[in-house]
N, C-alpha and C positions, 0 to 999 in steps of 0.2 A: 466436436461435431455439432454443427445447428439441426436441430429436425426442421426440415422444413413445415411441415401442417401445421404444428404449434408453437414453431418460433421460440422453441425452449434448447439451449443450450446443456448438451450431452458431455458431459467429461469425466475421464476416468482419476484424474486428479488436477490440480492446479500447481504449478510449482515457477512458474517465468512466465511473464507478461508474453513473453516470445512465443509462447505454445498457441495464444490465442489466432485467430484471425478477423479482419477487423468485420466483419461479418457475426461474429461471435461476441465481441467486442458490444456492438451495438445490441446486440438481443439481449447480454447481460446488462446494460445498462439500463435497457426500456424495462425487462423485468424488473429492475433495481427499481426503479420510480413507478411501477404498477404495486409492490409493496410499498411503497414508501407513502401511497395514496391507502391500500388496504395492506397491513400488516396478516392480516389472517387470512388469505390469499392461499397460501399454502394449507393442502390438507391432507396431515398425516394418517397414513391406510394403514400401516405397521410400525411395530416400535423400531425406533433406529438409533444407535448407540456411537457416540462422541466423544473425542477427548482433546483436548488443550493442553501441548507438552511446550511449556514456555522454556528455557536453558537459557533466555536472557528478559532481565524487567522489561517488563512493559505494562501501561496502561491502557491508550487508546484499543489498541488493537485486541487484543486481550480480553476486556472489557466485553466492545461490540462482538466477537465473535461467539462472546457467553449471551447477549440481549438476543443475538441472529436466532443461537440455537433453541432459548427459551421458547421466544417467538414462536418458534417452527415446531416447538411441543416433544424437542428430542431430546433425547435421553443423554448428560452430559457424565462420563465419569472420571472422576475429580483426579489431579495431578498437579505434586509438588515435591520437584527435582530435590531439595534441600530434604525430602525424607521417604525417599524414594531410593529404590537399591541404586540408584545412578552416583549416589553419597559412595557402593558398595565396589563400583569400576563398572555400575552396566553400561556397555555401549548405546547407543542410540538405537542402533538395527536392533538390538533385543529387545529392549521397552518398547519398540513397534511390534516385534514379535509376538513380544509377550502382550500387549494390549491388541492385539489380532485374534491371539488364540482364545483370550476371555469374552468375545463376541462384540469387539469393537470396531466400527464399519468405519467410520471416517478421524483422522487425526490430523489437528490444525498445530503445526509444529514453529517454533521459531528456534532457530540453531545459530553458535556463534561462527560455524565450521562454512566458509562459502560451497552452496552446492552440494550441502549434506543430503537432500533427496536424491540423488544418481543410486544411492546405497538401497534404495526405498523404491524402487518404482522400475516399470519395463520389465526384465528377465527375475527380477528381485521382489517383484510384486508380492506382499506379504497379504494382500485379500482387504487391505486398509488404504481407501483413500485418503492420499496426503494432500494438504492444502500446505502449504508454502506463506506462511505466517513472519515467511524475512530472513534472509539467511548472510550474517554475515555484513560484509557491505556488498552482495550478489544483486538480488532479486527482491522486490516486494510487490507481488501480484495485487494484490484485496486493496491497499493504500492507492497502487496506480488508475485502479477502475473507480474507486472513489473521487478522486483527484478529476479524472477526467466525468462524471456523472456531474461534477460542480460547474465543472467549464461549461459542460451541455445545457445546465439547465440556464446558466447566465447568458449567452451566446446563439446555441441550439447549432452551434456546427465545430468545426476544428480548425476546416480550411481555410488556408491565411491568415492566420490569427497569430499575434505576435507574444511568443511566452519564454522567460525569462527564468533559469532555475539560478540561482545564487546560496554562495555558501559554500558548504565542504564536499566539496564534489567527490573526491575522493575515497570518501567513506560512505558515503550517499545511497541505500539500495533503493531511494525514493528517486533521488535523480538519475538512474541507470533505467530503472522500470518507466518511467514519463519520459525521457528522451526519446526511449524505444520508439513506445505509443507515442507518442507526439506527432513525430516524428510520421509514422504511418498512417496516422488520421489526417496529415498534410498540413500540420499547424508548421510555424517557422521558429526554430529555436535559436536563442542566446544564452550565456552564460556569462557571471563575475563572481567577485567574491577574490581571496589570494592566487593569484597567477599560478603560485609553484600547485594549485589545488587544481588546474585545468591541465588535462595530460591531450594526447590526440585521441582517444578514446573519445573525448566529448567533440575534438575540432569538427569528427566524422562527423557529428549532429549537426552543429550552431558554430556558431564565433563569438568570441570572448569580446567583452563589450565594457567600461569601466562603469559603475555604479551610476555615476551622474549623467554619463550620455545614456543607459539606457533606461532610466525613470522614466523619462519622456518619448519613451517609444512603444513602450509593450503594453498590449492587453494584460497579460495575467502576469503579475510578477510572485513568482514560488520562491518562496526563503527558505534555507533550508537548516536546520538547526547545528551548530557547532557541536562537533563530538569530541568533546575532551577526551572521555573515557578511552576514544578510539588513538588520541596523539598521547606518543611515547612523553614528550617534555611538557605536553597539559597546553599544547600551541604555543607558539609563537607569540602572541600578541594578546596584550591585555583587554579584557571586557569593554572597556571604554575607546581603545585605541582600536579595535576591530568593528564598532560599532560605528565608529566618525569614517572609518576608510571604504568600509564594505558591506556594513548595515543599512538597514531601511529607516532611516533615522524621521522625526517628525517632519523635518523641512524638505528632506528627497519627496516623501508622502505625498508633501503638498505639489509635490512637481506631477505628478501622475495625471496619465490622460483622465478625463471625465467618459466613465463607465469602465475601467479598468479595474480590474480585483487583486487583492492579497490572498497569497494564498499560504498554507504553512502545514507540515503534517506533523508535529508536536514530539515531543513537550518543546515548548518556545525557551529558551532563555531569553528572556525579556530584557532591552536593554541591551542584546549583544546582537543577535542577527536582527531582531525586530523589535522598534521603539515599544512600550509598554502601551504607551496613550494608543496605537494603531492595532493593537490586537483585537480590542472588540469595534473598531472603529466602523465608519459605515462605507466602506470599499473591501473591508476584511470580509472575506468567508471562513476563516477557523475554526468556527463554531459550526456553519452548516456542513463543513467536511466534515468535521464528528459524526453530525447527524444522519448524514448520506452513509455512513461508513457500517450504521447497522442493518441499512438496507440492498447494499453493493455485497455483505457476507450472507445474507441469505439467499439472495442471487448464486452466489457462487455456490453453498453449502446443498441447494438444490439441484446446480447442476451437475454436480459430484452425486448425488442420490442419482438421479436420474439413467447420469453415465454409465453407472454400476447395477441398474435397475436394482435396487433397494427396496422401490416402492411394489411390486412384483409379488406376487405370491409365488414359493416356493413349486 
């Protein structure tokens, strides 16, 4: 829910890009760049208590959502699945349980289980807002509003804007969350990368486009990183041979319209979806999506306080 008077974003959790409205969309963002101009923006009335239940690596994400919360002066209490009764068979829904009942308000979760919040949220509401920290190859909410805060600031709109996701579409909870939103915001989608990786799921967005016809078309071309982890035979195609067919290699680069950006939501295998040289290059935003990315989770982290009136006296 947007409040209208103060343009601040009400939510009782975050878990699908889907839940947003682009209305929402937009108020998270502007706050996102009102912190990102003042970091202390936010002013904690009562202590409010945090936790970060990772079940898969990660560093970006991870990271920024510990810098969001420092920031915001909240109370983070610490978890690590490898020694943790989850080692012991506890389900998910009890270590939420259980980190509800010890006075824990908000939990930023990443699960390998697609859609593991359904268990967590609505009729199951355990008094803990869940933030949706990546579930699977589902949803990645907090990545997609970043993502999109970079386009905004380079651009300052959506509308017909030509944007390209490539890579492993398949596995992708970055490319499923920005199709969405893209998509809504009125930008026009494409996609490439291995054919057998484009299903109709994505056709409904965009059209599948081959690597070198559309260098030269798009505003924003998004790479998406190869998930070996996630293919049973470690892919099909070697490092070098998926880089010359479907990678953003130095010479496609050079094909790029002038004001066009890279974009990429990490960690890169360098050399495989995106040439090394082009990673900090100067069409590359890599770096400021990092950046953006701890000021898009205190956006959200707030509006979840908010949602839940946290900030309220008893």
């Amino acid at each position: 829910m947007l409040n209208k008077k103060t343009n601040l974003v009400q939510l009782q959790y975050l878990v699908s890009i889907e839940d947003l409205s682009t209305e929402e969309v937009e108020a998270l963002i502007e706050r996102a760049e009102k912190f990102k101009r003042n970091p202390s923006l936010f002013d904690l009335k009562y202590p409010i208590y945090t936790t970060n239940l990772f079940f898969e690596n990660s560093t970006r994400t991870h990271s920024s959502f510990e810098v969001a919360e420092q920031r915001m002066k909240l109370n983070i209490v610490s978890f690590n699945p490898s020694i943790s009764a989850v080692s012991k068979g506890e389900t998910l829904y009890d270590t939420v349980l259980t980190m509800g009942a010890i006075g824990t308000q908000i939990a930023v979760i990443r699960h390998p289980e697609n859609e593991y919040y359904k268990q967590l949220i609505g009729e199951n509401d355990l008094g803990v807002g869940i933030i949706n920290g990546g579930d699977g190859s589902g949803q990645h909410p907090s990545q997609c509003l970043l993502d999109m805060m970079t386009i905004k600031e380079e651009f300052g709109t959506f509308k017909d804007l030509k944007v390209a996701i490539v890579g492993d579409l398949t596995n992708s909870r970055v490319a499923k969350s920005n199709m969405q939103l893209l998509k809504k915001l009125g930008a026009s989608l494409y996609f490439s990368g291995p054919k057998e990786w484009f299903s109709e799921e994505f056709a409904e967005y965009g059209q599948y486009l081959e690597m070198d016809e559309l260098v030269t078309e798009v505003d924003v071309m998004m790479m998406l990183r190869v998930q070996h982890e996630r293919h049973a035979d470690d892919s099909k195609f070697s490092k070098q041979n998926y880089h010359e067919k479907f990678g953003l290699s130095v010479a496609r680069g050079k094909k790029l319209k002038a004001g066009s950006i890279i974009m990429h939501p990490g960690p890169i295998n360098r050399d495989v979806e995106l040439a090394s040289d082009l990673v900090e290059c100067e069409q590359s935003r890599f770096v400021k999506q990092m950046t953006n990315g701890v000021f898009v989770r205190m956006a959200i982290l707030e509006a979840v306080i908010n949602g839940r009136h946290l900030m309220e006296a008893d």
